[in-house]
C-alpha positions in Angstrom: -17.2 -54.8 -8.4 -20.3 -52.4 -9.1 -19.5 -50.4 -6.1 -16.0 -50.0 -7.2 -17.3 -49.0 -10.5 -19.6 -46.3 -9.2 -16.8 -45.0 -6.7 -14.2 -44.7 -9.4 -17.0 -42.6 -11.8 -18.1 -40.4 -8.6 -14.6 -39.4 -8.2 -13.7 -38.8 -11.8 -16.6 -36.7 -11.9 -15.4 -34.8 -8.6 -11.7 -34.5 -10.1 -13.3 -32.9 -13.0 -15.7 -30.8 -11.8 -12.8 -29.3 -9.5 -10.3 -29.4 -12.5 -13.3 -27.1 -14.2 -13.6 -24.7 -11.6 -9.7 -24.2 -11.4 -9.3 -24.2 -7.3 -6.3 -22.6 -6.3 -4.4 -23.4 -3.1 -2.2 -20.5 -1.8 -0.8 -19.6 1.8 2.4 -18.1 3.6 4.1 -18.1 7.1 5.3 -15.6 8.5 7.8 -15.4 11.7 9.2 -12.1 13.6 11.5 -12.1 16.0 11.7 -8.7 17.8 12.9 -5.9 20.5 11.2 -3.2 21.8 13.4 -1.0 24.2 11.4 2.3 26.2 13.5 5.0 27.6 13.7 4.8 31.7 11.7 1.4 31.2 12.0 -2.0 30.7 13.0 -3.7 27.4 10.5 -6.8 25.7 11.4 -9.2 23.1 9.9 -12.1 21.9 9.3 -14.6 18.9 5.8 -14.3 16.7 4.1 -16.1 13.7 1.4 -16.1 11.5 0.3 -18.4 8.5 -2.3 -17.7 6.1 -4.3 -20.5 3.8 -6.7 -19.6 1.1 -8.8 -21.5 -1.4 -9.9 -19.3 -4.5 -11.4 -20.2 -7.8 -13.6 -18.6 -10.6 -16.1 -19.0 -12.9 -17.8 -18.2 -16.1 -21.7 -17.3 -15.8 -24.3 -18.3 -18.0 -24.9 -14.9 -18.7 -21.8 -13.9 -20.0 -20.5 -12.3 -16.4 -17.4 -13.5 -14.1 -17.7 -14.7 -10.4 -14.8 -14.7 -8.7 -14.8 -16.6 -5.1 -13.0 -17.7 -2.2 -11.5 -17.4 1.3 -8.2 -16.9 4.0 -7.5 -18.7 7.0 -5.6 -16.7 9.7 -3.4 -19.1 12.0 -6.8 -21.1 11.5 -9.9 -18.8 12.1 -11.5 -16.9 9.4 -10.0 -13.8 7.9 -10.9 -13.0 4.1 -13.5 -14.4 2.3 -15.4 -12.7 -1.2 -18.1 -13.4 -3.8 -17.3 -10.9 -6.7 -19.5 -10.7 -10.0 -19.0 -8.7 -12.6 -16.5 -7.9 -15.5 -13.4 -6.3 -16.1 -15.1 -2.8 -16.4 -17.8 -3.0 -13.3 -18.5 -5.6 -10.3 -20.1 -6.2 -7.0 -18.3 -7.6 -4.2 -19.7 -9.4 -0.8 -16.7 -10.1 1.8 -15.2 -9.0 4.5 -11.4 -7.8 4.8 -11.4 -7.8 0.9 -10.8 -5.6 -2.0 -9.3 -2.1 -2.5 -9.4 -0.2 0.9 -8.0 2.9 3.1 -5.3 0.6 5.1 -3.3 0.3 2.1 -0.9 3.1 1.2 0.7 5.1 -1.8 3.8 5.4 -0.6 6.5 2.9 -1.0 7.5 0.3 1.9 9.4 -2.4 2.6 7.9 -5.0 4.5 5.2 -3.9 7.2 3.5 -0.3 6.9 5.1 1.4 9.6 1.9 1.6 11.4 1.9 -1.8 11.9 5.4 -2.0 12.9 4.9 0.4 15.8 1.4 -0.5 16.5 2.4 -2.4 20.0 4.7 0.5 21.2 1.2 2.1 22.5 1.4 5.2 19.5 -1.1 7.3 18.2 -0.8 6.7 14.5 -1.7 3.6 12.7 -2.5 2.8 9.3 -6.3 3.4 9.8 -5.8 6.5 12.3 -6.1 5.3 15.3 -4.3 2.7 17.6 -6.1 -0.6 18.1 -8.2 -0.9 21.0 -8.4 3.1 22.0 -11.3 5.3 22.9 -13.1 5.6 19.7 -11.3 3.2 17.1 -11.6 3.6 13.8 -12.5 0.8 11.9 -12.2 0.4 8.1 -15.6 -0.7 6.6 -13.8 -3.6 4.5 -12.8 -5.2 7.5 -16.5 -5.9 8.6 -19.0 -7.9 6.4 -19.9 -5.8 3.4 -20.9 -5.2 0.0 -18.6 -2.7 -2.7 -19.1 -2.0 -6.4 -15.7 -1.3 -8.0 -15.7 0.4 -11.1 -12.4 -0.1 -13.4 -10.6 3.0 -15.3 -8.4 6.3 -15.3 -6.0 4.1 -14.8 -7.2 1.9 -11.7 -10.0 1.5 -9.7 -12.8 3.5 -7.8 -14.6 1.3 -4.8 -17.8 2.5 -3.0 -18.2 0.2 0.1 -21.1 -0.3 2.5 -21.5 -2.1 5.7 -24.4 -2.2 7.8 -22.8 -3.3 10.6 -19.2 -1.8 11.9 -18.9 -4.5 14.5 -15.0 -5.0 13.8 -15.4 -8.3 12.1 -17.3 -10.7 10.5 -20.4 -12.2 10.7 -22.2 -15.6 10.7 -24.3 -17.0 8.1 -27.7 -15.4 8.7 -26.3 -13.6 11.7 -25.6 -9.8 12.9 -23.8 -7.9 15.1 -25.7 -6.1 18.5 -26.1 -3.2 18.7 -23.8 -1.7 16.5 -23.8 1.2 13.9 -22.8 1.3 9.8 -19.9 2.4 7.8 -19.0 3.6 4.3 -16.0 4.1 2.6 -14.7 5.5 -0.9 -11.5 5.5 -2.6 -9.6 5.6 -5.9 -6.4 4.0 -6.3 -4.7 3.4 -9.1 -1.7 5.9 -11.5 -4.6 8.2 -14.0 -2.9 6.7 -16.7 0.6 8.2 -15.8 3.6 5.0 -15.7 5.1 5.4 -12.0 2.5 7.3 -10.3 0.6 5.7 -7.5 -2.1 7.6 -6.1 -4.4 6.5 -3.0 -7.6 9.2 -2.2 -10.6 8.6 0.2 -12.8 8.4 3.3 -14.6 6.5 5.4 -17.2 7.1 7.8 -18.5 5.0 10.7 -21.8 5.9 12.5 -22.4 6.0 16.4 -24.8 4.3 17.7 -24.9 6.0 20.6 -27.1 9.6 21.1 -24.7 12.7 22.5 -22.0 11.1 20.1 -19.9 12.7 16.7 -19.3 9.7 14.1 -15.9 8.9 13.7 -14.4 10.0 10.2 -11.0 9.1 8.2 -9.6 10.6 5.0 -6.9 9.4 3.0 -4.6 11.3 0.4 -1.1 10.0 -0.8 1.1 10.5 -4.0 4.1 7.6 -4.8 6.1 7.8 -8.0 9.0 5.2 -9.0 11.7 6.3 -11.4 13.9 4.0 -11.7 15.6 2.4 -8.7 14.3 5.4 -6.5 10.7 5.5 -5.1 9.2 8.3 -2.9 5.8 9.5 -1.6 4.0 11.3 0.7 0.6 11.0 2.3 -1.6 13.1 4.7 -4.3 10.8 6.7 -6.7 12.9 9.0 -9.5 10.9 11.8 -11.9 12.3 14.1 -12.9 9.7 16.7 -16.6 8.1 18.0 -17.2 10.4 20.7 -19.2 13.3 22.3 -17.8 16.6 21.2 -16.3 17.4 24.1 -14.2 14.4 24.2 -13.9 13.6 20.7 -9.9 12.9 19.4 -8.7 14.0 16.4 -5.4 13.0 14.7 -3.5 14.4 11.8 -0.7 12.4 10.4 2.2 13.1 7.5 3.8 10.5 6.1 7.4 11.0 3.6 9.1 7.8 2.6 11.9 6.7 0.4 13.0 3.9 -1.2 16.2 2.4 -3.1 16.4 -0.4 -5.0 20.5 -1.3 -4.9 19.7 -4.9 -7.2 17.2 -7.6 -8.1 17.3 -8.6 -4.7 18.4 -6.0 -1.9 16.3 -2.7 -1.3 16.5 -0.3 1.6 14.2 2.5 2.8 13.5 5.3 5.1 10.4 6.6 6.6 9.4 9.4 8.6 5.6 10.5 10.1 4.7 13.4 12.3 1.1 13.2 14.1 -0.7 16.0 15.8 -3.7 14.6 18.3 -6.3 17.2 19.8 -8.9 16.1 22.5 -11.9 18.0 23.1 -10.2 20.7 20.6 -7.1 20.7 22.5 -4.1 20.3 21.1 -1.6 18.1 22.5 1.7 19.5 24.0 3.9 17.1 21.7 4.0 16.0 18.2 4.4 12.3 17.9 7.3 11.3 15.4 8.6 8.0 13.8 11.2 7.0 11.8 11.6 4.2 10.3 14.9 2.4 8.5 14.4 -0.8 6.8 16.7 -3.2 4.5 14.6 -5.9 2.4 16.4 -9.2 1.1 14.9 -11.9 -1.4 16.5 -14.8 -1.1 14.2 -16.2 -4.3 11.5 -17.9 -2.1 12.2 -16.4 1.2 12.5 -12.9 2.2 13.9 -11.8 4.9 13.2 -7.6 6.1 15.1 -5.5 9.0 13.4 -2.9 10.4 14.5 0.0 13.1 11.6 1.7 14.2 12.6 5.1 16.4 9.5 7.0 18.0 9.8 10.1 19.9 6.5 11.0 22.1 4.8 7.9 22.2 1.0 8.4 22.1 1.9 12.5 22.0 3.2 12.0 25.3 7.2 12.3 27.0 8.1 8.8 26.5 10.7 7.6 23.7 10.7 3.7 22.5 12.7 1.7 19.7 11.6 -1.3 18.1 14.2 -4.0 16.0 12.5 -6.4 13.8 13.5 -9.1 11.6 10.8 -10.7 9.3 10.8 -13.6 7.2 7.8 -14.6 5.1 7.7 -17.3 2.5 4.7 -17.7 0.0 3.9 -21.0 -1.3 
């Protein structure tokens, strides 16, 4: 009977301690099924998914600050996790793939950035500059282990990010990545106080660690404003790869996009990017260009996007592909 007696008065204790610290369970799944279709080649199609599970919570110090803490599971391995302290004004961050960053954009979108939506089609542009996996990749600094002060005001907030080492991921506890150089990044994001702007400026920059080799660099500048059921914005992104001079790519991307909101729950959009890619100081013979028509329907606790994604000159090259996507994602 003592036993049950000190069980029953461990677990209250537990239940309240957790009530206390206000643990939050959230999570979504996501599942696209989708078409890609290359002129003179062969077509692909396929099923995908992805689920997400995070634990978060927060806390008041002792010394009158905030800590805010917690982590994402992507389809089971890590993803995000942060320790922020601080206040509403000023705080410090320690995560990885967390907090304001350079992938996000200013311009309106439904569904997927259309970086990611063309991303397998084997293009130039992406949302951080470069396609995943080519000579020189960019990566953004927030997606490695690193620390970032954000400071609150004009209307939204200003991060300055460091990480030591641009590995393209995370870390261990009390480990580091080989042989690998750092990263920084800064950006504002936020409306200066004006209702409907949304403004996105920065850089990052990501060392070599190699000798004969230019760091890579990425800047960010992008204007959105809403007025009523309309949105539109534009955005100019510019990268210079992780190479020797001689060799080095460099990519300059414009973005326009549009959006209309028809009711509560049905909003469609157009978007259209135009890159220019120079090795070595050359300039490529073709312009890459996407367009991008999407149709977004919430179904109050499903949504469900359709997106046609057209690119001429894949990769700055002769080729044309198409992409059809449909997209649902509920949030729980």
């Amino acid at each position: 009977m003592k036993k049950n007696l000190l069980i029953t008065s461990a677990l209250t204790t537990l239940i309240a301690g957790s009530a206390v610290a206000e643990t939050k369970v959230t999570g979504n799944l996501e599942q696209v099924i989708r078409l890609n279709s290359q002129t003179g080649g062969a077509s692909e199609q396929g099923i995908g998914s992805e689920y997400n599970i995070g634990l978060s919570s927060s806390k008041e110090l002792d010394n009158g600050l905030s800590a805010k803490y917690g982590f994402v599971l992507e389809d089971g391995s890590p993803d995000t996790h942060y320790l922020t302290v601080g206040t509403d004004v000023v705080s410090l961050t320690i995560g990885a793939d967390t907090g304001n960053n350079l992938s996000s954009s200013a311009i309106p979108h439904i569904g997927d950035q259309a970086g990611t939506l063309v991303a397998d089609l084997g293009g130039t542009y992406n949302n951080q500059g470069f396609l995943t996996g080519s000579a020189g990749t960019i990566t953004d600094a927030h997606e490695d282990d690193h620390i970032s002060i954000d400071f609150n005001g004009m209307g939204g907030t200003l991060t300055a990010r460091y990480s030591p080492d641009n590995n393209g991921g995370g870390n261990t506890d009390s480990g580091i990545g080989a042989n690998s150089g750092s990263s920084t990044e800064i950006l504002y994001t936020g409306s200066l106080g004006v209702d409907g702007l949304k403004l996105i400026v920065g850089q990052s920059e990501e060392e070599s660690n190699s000798a004969g080799e230019e760091d890579g660099k990425f800047k960010k500048a992008g204007a959105g404003y809403n007025f009523g059921q309309f949105s539109v914005g534009v955005e100019r992104q510019k990268a210079e790869s992780i190479a020797a001079a001689a060799s080095q790519v460099e990519t300059e991307s414009d973005k326009f996009a549009v959006t209309y909101a028809v009711n509560d729950s049905l909003s469609v959009g157009l978007q259209y990017i135009e890159t220019e890619r120079k090795s070595g100081g050359t300039k490529d013979a073709n312009d890459e260009e996407i367009t991008v028509a999407s149709i977004g329907y919430n179904l109050g606790g499903l949504g469900i996007e359709l997106n046609y994604s057209d690119v001429e000159n894949v990769g700055n090259g002769t080729t044309d592909e198409e992409a059809f996507q449909i997209r649902t994602i509920q949030k729980f």
